[in-house]
BASE-922287 format. One record per atom (N, C-alpha, C): residue in three letters; atom name; x, y, z. Coordinates in steps of 0.05 Angstrom, whole numbers. Layout:
! BASE-922287
@residuo ALA, atomo CA, xx X, yy Y, zz Z
...
This chain:
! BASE-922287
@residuo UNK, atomo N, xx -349, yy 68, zz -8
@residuo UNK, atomo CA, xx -324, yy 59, zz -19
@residuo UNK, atomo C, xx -329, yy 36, zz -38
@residuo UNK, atomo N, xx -319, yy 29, zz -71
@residuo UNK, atomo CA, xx -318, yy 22, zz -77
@residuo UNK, atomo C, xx -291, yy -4, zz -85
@residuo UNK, atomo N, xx -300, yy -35, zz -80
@residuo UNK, atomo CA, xx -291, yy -55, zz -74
@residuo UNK, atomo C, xx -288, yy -70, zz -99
@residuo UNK, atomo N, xx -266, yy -71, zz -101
@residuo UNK, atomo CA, xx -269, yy -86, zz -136
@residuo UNK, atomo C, xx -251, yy -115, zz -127
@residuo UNK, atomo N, xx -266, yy -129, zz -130
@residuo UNK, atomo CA, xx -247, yy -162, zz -139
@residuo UNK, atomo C, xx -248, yy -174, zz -161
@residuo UNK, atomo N, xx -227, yy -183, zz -180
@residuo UNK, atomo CA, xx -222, yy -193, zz -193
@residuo UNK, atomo C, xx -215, yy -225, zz -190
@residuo UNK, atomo N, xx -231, yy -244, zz -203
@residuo UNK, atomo CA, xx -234, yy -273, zz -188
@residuo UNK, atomo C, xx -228, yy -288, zz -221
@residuo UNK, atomo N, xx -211, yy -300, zz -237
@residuo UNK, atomo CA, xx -210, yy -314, zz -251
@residuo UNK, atomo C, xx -205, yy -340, zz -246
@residuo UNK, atomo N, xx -217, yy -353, zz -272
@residuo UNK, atomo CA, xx -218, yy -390, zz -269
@residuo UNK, atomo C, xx -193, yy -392, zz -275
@residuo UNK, atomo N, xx -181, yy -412, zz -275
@residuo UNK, atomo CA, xx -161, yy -431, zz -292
@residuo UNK, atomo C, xx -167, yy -450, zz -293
@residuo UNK, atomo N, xx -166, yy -466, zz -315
@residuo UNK, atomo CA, xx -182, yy -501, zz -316
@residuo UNK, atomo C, xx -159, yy -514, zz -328
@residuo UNK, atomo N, xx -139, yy -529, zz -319
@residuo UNK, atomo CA, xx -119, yy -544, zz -329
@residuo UNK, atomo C, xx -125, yy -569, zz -346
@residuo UNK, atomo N, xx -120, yy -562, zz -370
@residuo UNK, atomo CA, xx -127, yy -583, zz -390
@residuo UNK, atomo C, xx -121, yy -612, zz -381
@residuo UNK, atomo N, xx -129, yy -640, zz -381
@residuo UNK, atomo CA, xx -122, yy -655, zz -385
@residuo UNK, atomo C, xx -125, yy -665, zz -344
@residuo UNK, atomo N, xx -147, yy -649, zz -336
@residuo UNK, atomo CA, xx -144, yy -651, zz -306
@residuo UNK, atomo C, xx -167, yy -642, zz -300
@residuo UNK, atomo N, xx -176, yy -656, zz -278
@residuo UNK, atomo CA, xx -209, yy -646, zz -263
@residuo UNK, atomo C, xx -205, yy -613, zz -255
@residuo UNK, atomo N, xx -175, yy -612, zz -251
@residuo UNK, atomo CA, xx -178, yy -601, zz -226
@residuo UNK, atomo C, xx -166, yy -566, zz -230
@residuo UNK, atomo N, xx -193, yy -545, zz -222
@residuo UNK, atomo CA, xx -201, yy -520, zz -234
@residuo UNK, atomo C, xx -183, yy -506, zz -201
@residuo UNK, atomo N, xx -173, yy -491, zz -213
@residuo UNK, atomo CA, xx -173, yy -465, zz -193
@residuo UNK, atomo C, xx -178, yy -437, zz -198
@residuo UNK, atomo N, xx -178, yy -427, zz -168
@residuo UNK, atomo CA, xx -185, yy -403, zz -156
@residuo UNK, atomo C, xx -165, yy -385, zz -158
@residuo UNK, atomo N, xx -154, yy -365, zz -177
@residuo UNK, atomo CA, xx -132, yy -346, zz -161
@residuo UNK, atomo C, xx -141, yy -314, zz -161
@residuo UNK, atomo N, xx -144, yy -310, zz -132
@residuo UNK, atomo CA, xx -158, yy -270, zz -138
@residuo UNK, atomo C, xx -128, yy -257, zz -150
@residuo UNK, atomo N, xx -143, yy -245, zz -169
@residuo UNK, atomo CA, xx -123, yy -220, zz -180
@residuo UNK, atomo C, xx -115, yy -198, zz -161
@residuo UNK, atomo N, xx -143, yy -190, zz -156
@residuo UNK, atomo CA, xx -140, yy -163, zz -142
@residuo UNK, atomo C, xx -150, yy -172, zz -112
@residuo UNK, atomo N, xx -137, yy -173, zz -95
@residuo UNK, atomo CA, xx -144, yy -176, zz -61
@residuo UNK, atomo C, xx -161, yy -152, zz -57
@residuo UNK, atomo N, xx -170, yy -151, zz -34
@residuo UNK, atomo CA, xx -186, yy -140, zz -21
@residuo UNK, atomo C, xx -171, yy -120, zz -2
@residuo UNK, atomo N, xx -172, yy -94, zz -5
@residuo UNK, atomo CA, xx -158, yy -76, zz 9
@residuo UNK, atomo C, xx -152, yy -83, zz 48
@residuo UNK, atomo N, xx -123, yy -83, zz 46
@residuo UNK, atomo CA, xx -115, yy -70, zz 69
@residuo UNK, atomo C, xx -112, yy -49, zz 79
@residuo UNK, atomo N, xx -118, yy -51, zz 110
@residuo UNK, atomo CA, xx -118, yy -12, zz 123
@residuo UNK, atomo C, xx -95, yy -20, zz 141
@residuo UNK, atomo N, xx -67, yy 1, zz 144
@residuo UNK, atomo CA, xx -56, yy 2, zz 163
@residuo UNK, atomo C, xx -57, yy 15, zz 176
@residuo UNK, atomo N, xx -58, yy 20, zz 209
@residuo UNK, atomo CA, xx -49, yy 55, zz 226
@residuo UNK, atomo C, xx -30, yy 40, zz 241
@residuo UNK, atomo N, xx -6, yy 60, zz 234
@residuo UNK, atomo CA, xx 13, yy 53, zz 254
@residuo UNK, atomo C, xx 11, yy 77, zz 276
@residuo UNK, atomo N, xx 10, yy 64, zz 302
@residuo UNK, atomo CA, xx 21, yy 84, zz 327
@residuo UNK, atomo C, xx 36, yy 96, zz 322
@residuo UNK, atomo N, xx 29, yy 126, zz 326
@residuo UNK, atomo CA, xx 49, yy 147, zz 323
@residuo UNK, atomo C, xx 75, yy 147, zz 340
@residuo UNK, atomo N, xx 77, yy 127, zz 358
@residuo UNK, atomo CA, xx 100, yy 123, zz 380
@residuo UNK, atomo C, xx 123, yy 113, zz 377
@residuo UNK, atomo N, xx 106, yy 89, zz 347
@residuo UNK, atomo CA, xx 127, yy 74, zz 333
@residuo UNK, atomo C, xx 145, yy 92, zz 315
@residuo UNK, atomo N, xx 131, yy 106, zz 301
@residuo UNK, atomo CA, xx 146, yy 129, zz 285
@residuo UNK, atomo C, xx 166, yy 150, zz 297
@residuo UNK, atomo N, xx 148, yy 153, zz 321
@residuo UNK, atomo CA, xx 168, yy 181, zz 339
@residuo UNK, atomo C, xx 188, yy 151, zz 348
@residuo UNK, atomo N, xx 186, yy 133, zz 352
@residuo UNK, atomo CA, xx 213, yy 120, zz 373
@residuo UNK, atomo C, xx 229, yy 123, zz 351
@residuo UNK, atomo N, xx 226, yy 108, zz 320
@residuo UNK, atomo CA, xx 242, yy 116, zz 299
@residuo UNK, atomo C, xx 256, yy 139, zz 295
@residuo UNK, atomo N, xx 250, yy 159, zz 302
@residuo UNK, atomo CA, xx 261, yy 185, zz 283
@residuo UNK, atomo C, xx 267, yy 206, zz 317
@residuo UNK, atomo N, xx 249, yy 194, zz 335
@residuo UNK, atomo CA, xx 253, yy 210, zz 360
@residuo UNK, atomo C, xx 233, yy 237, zz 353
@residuo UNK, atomo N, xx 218, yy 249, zz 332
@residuo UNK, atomo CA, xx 207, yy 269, zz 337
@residuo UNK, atomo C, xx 187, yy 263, zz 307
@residuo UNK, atomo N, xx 165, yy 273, zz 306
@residuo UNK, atomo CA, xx 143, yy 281, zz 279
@residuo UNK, atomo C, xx 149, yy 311, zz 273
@residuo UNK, atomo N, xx 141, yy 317, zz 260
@residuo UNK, atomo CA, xx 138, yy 352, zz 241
@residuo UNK, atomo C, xx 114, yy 347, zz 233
@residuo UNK, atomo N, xx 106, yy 376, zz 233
@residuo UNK, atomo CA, xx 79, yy 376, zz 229
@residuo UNK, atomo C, xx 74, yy 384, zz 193
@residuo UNK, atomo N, xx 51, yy 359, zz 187
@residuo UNK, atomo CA, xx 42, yy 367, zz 158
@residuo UNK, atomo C, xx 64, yy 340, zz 140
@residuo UNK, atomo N, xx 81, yy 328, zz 157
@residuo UNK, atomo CA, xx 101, yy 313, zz 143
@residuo UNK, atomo C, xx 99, yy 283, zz 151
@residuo UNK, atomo N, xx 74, yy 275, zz 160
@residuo UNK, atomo CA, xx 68, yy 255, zz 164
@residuo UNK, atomo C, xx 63, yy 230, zz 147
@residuo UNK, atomo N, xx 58, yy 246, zz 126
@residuo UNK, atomo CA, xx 60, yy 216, zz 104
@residuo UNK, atomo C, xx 86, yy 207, zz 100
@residuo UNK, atomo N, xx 107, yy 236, zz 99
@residuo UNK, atomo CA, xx 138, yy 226, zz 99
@residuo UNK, atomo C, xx 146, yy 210, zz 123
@residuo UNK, atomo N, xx 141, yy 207, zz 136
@residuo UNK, atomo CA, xx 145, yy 186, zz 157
@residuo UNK, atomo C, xx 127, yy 158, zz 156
@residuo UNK, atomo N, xx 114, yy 150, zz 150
@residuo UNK, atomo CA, xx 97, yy 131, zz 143
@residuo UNK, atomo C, xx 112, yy 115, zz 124
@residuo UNK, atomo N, xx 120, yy 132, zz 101
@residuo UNK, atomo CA, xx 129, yy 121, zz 78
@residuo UNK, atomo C, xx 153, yy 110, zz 76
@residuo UNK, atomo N, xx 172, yy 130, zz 99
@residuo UNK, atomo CA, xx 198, yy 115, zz 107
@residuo UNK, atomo C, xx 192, yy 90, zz 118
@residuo UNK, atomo N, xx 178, yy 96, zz 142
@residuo UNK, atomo CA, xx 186, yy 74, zz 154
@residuo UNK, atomo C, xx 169, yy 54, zz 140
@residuo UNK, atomo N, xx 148, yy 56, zz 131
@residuo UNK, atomo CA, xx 141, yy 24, zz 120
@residuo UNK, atomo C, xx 166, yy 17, zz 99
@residuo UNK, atomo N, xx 182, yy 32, zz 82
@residuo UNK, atomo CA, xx 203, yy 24, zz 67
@residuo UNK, atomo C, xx 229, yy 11, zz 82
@residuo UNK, atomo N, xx 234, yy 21, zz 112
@residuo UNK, atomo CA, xx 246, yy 16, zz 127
@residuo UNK, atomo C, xx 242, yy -21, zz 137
@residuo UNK, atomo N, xx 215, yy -15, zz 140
@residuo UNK, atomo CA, xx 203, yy -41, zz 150
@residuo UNK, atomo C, xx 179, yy -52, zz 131
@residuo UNK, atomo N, xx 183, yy -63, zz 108
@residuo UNK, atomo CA, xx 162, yy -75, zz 90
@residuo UNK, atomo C, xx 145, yy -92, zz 102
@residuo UNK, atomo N, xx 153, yy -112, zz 135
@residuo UNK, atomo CA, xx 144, yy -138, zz 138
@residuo UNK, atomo C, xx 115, yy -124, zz 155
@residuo UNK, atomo N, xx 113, yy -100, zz 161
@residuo UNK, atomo CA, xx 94, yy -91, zz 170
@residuo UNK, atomo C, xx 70, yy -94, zz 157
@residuo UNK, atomo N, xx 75, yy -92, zz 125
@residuo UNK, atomo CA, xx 59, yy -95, zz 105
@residuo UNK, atomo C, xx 35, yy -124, zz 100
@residuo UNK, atomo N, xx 70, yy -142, zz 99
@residuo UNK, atomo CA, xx 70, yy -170, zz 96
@residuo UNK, atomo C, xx 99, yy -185, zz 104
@residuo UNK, atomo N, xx 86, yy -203, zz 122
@residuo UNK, atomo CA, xx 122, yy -211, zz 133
@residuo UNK, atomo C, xx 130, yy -225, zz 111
@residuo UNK, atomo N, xx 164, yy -214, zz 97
@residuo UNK, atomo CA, xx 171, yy -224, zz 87
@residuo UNK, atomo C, xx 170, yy -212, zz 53
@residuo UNK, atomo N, xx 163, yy -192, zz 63
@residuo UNK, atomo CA, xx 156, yy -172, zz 34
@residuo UNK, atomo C, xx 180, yy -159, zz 30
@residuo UNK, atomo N, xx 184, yy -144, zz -2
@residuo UNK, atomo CA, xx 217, yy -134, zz 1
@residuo UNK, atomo C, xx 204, yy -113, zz -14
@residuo UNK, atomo N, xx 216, yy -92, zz -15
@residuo UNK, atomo CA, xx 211, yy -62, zz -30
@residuo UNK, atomo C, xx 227, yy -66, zz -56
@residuo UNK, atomo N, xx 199, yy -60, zz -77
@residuo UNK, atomo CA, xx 207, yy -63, zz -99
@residuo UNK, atomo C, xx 204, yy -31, zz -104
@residuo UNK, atomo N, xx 194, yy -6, zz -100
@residuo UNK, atomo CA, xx 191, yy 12, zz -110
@residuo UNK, atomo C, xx 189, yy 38, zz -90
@residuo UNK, atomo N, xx 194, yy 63, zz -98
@residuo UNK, atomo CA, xx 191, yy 80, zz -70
@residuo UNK, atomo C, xx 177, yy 102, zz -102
@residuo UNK, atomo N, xx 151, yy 120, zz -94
@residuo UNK, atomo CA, xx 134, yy 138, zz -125
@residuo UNK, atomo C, xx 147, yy 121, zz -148
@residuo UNK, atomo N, xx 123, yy 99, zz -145
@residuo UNK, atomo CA, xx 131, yy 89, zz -171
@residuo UNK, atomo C, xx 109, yy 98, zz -195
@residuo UNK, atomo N, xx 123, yy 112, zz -219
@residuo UNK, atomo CA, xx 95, yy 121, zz -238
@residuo UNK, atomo C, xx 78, yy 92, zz -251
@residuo UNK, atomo N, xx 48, yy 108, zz -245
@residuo UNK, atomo CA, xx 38, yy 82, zz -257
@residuo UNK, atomo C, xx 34, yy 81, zz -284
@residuo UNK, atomo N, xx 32, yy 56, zz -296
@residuo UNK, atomo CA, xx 35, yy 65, zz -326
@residuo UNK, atomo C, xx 8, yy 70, zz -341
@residuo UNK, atomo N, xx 19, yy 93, zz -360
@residuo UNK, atomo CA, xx -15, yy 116, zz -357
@residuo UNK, atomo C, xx 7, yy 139, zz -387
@residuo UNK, atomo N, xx -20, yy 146, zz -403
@residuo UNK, atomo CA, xx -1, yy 148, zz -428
@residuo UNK, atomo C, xx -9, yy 185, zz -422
@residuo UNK, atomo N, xx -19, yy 198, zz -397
@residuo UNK, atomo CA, xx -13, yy 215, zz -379
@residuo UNK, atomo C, xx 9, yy 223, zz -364
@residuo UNK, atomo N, xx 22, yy 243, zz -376
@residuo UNK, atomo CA, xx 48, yy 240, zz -362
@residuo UNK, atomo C, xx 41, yy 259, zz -335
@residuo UNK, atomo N, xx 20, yy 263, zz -329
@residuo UNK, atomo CA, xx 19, yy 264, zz -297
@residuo UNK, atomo C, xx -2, yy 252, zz -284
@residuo UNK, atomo N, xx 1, yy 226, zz -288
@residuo UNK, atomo CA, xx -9, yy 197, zz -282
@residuo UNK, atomo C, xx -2, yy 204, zz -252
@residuo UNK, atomo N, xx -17, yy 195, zz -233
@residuo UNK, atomo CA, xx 0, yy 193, zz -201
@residuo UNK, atomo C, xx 15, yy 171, zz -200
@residuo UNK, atomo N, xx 26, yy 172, zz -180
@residuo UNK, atomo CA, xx 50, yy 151, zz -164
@residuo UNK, atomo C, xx 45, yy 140, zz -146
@residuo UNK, atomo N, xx 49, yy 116, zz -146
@residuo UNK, atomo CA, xx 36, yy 103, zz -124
@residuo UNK, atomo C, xx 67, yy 104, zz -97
@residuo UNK, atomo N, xx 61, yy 104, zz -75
@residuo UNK, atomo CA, xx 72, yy 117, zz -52
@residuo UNK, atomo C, xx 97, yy 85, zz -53
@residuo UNK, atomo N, xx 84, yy 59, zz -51
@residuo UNK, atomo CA, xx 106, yy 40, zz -53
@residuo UNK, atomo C, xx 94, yy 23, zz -63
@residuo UNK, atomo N, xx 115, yy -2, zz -71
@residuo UNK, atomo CA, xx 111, yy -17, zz -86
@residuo UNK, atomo C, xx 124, yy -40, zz -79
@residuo UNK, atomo N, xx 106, yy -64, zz -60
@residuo UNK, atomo CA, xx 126, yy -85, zz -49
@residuo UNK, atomo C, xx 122, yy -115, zz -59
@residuo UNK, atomo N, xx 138, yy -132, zz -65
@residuo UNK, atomo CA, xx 137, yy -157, zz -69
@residuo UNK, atomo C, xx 149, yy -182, zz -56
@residuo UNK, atomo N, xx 133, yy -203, zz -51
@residuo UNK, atomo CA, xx 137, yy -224, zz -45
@residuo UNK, atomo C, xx 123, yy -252, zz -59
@residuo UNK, atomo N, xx 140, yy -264, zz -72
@residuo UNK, atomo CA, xx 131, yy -290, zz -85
@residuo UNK, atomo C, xx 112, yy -279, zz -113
@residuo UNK, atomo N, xx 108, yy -263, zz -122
@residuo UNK, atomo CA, xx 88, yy -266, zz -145
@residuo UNK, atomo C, xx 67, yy -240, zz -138
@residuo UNK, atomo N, xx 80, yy -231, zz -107
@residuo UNK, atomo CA, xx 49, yy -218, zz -106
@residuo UNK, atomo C, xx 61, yy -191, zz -97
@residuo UNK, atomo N, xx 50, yy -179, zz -114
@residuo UNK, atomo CA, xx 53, yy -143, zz -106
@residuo UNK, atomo C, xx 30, yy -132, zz -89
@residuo UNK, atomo N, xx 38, yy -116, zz -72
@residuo UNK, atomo CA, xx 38, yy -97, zz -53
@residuo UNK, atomo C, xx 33, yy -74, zz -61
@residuo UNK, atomo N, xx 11, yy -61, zz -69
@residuo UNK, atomo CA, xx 3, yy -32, zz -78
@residuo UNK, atomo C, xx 0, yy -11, zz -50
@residuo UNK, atomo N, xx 22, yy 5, zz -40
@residuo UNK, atomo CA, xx 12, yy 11, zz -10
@residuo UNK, atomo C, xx 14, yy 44, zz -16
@residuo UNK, atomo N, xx -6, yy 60, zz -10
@residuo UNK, atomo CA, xx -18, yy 88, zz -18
@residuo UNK, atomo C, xx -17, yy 91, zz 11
@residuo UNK, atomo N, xx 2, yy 116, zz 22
@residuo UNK, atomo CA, xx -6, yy 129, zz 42
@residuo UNK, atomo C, xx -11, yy 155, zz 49
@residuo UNK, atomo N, xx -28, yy 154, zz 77
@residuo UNK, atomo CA, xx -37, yy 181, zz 86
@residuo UNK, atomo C, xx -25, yy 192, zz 104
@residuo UNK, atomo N, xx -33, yy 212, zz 110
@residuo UNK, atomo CA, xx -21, yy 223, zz 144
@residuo UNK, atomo C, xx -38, yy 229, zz 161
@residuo UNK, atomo N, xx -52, yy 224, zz 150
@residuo UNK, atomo CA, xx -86, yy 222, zz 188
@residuo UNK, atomo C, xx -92, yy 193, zz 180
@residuo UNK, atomo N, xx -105, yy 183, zz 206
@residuo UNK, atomo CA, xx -124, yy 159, zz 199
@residuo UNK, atomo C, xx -153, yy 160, zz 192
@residuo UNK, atomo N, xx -164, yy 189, zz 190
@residuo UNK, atomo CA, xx -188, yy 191, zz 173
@residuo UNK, atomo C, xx -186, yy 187, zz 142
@residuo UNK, atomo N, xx -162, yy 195, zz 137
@residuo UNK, atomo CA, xx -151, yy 189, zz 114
@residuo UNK, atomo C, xx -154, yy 165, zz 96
@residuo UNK, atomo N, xx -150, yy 146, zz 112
@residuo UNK, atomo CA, xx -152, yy 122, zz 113
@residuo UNK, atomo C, xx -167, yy 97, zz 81
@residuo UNK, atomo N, xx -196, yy 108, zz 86
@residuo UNK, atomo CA, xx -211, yy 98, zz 59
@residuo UNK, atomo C, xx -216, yy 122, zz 38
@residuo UNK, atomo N, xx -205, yy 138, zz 27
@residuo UNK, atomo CA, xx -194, yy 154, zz 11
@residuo UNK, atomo C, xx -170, yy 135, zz -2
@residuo UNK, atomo N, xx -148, yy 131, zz 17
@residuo UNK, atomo CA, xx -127, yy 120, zz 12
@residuo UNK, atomo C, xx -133, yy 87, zz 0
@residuo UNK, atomo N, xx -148, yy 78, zz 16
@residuo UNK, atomo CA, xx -152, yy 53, zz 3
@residuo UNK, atomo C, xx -170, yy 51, zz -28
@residuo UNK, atomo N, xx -184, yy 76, zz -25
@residuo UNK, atomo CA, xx -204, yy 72, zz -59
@residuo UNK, atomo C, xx -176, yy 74, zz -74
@residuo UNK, atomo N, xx -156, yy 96, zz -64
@residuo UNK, atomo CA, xx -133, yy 103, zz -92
@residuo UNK, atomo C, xx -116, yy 80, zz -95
@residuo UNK, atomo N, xx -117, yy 61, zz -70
@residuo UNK, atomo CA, xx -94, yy 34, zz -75
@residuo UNK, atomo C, xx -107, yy 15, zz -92
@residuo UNK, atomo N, xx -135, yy 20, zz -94
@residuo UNK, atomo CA, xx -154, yy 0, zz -111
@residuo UNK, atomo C, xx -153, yy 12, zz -136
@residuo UNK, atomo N, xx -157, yy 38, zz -148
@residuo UNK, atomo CA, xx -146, yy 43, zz -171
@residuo UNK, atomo C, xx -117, yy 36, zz -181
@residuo UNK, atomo N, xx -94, yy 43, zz -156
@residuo UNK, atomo CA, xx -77, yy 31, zz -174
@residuo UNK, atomo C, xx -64, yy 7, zz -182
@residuo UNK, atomo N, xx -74, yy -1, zz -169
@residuo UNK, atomo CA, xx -82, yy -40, zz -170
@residuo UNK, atomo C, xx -91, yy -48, zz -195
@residuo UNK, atomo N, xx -115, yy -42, zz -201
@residuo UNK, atomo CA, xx -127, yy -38, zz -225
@residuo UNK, atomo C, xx -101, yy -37, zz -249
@residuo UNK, atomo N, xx -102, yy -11, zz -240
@residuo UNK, atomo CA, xx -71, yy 1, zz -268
@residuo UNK, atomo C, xx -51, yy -22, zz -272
@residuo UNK, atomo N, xx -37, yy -26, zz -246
@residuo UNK, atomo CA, xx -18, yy -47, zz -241
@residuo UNK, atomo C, xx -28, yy -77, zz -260
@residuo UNK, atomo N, xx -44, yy -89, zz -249
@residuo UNK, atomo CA, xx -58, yy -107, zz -264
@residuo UNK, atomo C, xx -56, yy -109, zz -290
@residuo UNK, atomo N, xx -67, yy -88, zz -304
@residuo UNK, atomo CA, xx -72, yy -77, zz -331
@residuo UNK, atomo C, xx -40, yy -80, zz -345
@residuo UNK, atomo N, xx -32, yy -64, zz -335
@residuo UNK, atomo CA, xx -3, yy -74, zz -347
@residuo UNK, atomo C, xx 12, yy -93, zz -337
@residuo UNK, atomo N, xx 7, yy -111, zz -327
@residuo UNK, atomo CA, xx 21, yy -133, zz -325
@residuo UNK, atomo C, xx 12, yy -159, zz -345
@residuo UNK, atomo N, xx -23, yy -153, zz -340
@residuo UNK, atomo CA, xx -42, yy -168, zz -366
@residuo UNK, atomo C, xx -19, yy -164, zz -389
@residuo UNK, atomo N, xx -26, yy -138, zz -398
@residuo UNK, atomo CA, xx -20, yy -133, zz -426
@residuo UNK, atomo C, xx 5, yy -139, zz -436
@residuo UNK, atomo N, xx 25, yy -139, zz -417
@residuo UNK, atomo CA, xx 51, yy -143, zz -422
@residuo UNK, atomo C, xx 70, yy -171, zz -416
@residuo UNK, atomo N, xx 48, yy -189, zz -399
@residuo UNK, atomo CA, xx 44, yy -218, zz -410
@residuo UNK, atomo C, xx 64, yy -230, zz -382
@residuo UNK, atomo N, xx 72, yy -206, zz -363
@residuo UNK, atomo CA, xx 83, yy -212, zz -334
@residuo UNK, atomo C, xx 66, yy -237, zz -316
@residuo UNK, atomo N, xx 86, yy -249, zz -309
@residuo UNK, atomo CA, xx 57, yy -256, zz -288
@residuo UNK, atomo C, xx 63, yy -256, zz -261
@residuo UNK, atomo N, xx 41, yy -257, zz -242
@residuo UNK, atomo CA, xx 37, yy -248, zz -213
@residuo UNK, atomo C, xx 14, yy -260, zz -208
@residuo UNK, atomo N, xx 19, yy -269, zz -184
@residuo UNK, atomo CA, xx 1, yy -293, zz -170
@residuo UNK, atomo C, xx -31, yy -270, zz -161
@residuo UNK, atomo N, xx -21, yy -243, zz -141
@residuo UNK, atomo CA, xx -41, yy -229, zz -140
@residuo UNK, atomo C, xx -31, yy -203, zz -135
@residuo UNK, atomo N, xx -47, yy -174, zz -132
@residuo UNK, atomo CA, xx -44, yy -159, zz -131
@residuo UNK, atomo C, xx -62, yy -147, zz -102
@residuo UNK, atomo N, xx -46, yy -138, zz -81
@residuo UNK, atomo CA, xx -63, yy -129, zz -57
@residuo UNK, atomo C, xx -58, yy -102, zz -56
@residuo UNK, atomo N, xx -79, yy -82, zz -48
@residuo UNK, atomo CA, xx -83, yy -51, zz -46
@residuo UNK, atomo C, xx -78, yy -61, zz -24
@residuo UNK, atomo N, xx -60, yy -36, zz -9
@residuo UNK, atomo CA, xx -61, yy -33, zz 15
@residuo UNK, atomo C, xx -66, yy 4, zz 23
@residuo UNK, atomo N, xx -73, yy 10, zz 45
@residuo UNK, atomo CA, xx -78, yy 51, zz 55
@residuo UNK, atomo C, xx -56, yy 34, zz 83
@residuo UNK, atomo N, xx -39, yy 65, zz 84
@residuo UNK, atomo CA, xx -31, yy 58, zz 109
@residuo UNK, atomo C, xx -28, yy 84, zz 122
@residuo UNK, atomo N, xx -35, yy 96, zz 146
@residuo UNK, atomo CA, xx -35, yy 124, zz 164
@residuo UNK, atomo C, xx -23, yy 123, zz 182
@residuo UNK, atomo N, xx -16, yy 147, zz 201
@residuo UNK, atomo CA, xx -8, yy 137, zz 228
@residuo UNK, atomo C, xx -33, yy 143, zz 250
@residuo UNK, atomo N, xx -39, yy 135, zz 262
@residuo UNK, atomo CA, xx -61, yy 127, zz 289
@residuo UNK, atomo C, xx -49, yy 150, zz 306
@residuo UNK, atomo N, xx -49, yy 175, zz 307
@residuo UNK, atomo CA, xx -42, yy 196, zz 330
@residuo UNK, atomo C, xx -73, yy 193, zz 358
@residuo UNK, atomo N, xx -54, yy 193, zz 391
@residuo UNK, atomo CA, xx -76, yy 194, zz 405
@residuo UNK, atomo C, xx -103, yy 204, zz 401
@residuo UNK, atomo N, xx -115, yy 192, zz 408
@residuo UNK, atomo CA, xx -150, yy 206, zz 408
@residuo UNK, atomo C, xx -142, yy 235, zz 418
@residuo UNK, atomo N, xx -155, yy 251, zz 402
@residuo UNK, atomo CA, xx -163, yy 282, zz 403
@residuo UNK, atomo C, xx -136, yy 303, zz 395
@residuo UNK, atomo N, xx -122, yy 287, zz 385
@residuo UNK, atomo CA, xx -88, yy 307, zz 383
@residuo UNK, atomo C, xx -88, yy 304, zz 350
@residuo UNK, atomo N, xx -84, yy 332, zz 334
@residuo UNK, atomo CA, xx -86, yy 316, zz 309
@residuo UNK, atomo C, xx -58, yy 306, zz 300
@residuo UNK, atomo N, xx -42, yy 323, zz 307
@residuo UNK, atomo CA, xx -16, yy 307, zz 302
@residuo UNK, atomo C, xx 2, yy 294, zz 321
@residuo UNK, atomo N, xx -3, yy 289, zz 342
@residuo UNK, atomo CA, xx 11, yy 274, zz 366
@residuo UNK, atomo C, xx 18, yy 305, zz 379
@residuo UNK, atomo N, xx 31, yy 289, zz 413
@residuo UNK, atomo CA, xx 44, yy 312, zz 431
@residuo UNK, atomo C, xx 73, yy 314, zz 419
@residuo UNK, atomo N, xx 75, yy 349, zz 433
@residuo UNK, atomo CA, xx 103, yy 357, zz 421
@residuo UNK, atomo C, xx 111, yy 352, zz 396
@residuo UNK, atomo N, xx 92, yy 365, zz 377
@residuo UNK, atomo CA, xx 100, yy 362, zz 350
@residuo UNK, atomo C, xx 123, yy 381, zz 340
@residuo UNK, atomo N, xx 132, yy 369, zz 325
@residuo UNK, atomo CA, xx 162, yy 384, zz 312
@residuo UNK, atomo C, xx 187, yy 395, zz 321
@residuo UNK, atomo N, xx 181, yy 376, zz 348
@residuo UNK, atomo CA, xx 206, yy 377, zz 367
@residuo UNK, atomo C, xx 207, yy 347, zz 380
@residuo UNK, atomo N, xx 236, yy 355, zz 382
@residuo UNK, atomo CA, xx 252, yy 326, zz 397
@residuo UNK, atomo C, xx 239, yy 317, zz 414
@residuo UNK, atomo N, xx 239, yy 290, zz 422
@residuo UNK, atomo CA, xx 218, yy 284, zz 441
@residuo UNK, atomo C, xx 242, yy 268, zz 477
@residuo UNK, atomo N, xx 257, yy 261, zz 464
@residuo UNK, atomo CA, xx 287, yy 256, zz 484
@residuo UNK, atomo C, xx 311, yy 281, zz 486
């Protein structure tokens, strides 16, 4: 897996004093318990697991980052490809976006996180160019964690109450 950080100076004129701000953070991995999702919805479907992931982290952003707010649900990235991908969500707090790409297994997992680091990248890129600014930019992968040896949890695609 490839790890990209972006680390720029700032040196404030007229002052000793230099800082540190990362552009690009260092990927986050989420798995949420599949229990959390079934207490949500009361049941999974099979094969539709990212659609549940994606709700509910939209549902609940602070999972992400406490205190994060949903700025985007397939947001296109900007790409002079008009079938550029979409990144799954798009959350902000204070300056700092939330790049969150999800899966529906947790093997899935660093796949998901190389694609949150590309579009991080992208994100970046047009924010440079277009003169926005943002404190940092974090990739996040997020899956759901189904019990050891079940690939999609028990009683899939039925009610579970």
């Amino acid at each position: 897996m490839r790890i990209t950080h972006h680390v720029k100076t700032v040196i404030v004129l007229g002052s000793c004093r230099a800082t540190l701000v990362a552009m690009i953070a260092p990927p986050r991995k989420i798995l949420l318990p599949w229990e959390k999702i079934e207490r949500e919805w009361r049941w999974i479907n099979v094969g539709q697991g990212q659609s549940f992931v994606l709700t509910y982290l939209a549902k609940h952003p602070d999972v992400v980052e406490p205190g994060a707010t949903l700025a985007g649900i397939e947001v296109a990235m900007p790409s002079e490809n008009p079938q550029a991908p979409r990144v799954d969500l798009v959350l902000l707090k204070d300056g700092e976006y939330f790049v969150v790409e999800v899966k529906d297994r947790a093997y899935d997992l660093d796949r998901g996180a190389e694609e949150a680091i590309r579009y991080a990248e992208a994100l970046k890129a047009h924010l440079d160019q277009n003169g926005i600014p943002y404190k940092r930019i974090v990739p996040v992968a997020a899956a759901i964690k189904f019990p050891r040896g079940e690939a999609y949890g028990p009683k899939v695609g039925s009610p579970t109450r």
